[in-house]
SETORLUM-869863 format. One record per residue (C-alpha): residue number from 0; residue in three letters; x, y, z. Coordinates in steps of 0.2 Angstrom, whole numbers. Example, Ala and Ser with C-alpha at 12.3 -4.5 7.8 and 13.67 -1.06 7.14 Angstrom:
residues 2
nr_rest_c1_c2_c3
0_ALA_62_-22_39 $
1_SER_68_-5_36 $
This chain:
residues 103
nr_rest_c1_c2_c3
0_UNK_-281_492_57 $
1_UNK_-292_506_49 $
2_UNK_-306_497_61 $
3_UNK_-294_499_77 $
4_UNK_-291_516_74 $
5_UNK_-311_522_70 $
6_UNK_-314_512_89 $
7_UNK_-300_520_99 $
8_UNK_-305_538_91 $
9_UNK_-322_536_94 $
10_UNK_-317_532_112 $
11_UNK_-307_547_114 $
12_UNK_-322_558_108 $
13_UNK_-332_551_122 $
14_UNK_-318_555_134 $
15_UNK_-317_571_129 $
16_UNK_-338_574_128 $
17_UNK_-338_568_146 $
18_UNK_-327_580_152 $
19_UNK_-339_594_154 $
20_UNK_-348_583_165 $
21_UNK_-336_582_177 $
22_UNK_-333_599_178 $
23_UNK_-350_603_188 $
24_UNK_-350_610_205 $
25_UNK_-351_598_221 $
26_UNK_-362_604_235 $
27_UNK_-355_619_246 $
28_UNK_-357_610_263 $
29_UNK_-342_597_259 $
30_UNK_-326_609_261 $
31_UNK_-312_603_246 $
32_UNK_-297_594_253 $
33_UNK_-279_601_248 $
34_UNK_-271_585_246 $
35_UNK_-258_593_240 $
36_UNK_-247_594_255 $
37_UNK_-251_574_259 $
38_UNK_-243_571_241 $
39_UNK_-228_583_244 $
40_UNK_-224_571_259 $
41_UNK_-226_554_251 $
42_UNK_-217_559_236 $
43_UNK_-201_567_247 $
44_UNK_-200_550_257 $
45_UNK_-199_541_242 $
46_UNK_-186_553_235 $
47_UNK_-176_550_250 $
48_UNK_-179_529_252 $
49_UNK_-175_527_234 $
50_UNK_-161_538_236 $
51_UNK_-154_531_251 $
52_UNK_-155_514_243 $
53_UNK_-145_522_229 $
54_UNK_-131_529_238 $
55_UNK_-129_512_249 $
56_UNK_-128_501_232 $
57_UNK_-115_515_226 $
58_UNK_-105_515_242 $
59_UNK_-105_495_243 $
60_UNK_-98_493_224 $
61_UNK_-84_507_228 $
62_UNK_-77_498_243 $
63_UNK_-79_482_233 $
64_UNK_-67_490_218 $
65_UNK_-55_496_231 $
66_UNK_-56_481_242 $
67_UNK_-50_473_222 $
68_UNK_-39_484_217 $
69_UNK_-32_496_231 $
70_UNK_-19_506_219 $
71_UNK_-37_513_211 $
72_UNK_-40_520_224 $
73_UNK_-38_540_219 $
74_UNK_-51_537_204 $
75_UNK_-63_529_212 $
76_UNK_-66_539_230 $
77_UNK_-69_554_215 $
78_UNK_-83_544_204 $
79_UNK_-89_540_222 $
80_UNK_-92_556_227 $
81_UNK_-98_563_211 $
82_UNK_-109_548_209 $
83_UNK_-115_552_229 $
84_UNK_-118_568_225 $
85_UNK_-127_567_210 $
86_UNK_-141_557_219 $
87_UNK_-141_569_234 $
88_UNK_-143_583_221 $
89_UNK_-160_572_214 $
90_UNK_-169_573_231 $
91_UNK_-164_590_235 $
92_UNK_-172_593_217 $
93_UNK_-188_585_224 $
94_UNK_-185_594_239 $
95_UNK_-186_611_230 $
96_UNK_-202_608_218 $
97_UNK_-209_601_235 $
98_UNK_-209_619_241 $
99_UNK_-213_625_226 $
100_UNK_-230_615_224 $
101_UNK_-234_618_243 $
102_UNK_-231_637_246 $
């Protein structure tokens, strides 16, 4: 065990020595690419696929419990809508640090 530990410290010295090499200048002619925005937009679709998926799981097991038991009805059209709101409130979340990170 003591022998693991000496390898994965040494490795993380190295790591950390190398750093500075990284850190160098590139050449002035190649313009530096904000990828930034690209990012912002692959993470928001993702947001909203995932979350659309989400809410059409949710929306499918509600109607299935009422379809089971129709004098639940009342309790669960409310978890139903907290639950739908809780995942629209996670991509508008996403939304928001979007704009955060981009402007």
């Amino acid at each position: 065990m003591k022998k693991l530990m000496t390898v994965f410290f040494s490795l993380g010295a190295m790591m950390l020595m190398a750093m500075p090499a990284y850190a160098q200048g590139g050449s002035a002619a190649a313009p530096a690419t904000n990828w930034v925005p690209i990012a912002s937009g692959f993470g928001m679709a993702i947001a909203a696929g995932l979350a659309a998926l989400g809410q059409g799981r949710v929306g499918g097991a509600a109607c299935e419990a009422m379809a089971r038991n129709p004098a639940a009805r009342p309790a669960v059209q409310l978890a139903l809508i907290l639950g739908l709101a809780f995942i629209e409130s996670l991509v508008l979340f996403t939304l928001v640090i979007i704009f955060v990170k981009v402007v």
